[in-house]
N, C-alpha and C positions, 0 to 999 in steps of 0.2 A: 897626628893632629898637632896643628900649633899652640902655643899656651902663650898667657899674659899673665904677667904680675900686675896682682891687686893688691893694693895696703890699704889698711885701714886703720884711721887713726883716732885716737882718742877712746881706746875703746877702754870699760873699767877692767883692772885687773880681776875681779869676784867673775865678770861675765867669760873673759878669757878662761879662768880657773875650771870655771863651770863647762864651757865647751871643750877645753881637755879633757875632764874627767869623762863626759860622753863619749867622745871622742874613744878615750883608752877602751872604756865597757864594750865599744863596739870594734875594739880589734885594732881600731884606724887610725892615722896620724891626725893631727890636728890640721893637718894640709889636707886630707883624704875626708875628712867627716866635713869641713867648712865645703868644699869643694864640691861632694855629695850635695848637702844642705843647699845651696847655690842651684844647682841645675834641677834639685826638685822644686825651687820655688818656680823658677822659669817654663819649668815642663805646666806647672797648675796655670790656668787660666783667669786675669784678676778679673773683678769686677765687670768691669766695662765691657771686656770682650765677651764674657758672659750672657752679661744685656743683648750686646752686637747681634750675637748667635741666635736667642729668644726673639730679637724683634724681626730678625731676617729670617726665620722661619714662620714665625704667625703672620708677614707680609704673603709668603707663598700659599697659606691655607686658603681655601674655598669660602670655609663655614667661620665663624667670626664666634670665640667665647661667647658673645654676648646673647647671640642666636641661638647655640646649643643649651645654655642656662634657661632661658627662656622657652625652647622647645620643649622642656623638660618640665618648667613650670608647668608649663599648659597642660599636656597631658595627666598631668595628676587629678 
């Protein structure tokens, strides 16, 4: 697998300090824990695509929330 160097700059020293010491607790270099940290935020799905997913599944449905709330009313 090919790799790219990332730099980040301006970060504060306390936050750096902070991801080492995690970093160390979990065995990992500070290149291996950032690197970890990185590919789980990309694995999770933000916002938006979330929506995406939701609205592009309630378009394929039949029966419409609004219908089944309602059918549900009634019956009572």
């Amino acid at each position: 697998m090919a790799s790219t160097l990332l730099q980040i700059r301006g970060v504060d020293p306390a936050t750096r300090d902070e991801l080492a010491a995690r970093a160390a607790r979990r065995g990992l270099s500070l290149t291996a824990y950032l690197r970890d940290l990185l590919q789980r935020e990309v694995a999770t799905p933000d916002l938006a695509e979330v929506l995406a997913r939701v609205d592009a599944r309630s378009e394929s449905s039949a029966v419409s929330a609004v219908d089944i709330i309602r059918a549900d009313r009634d019956s009572r």
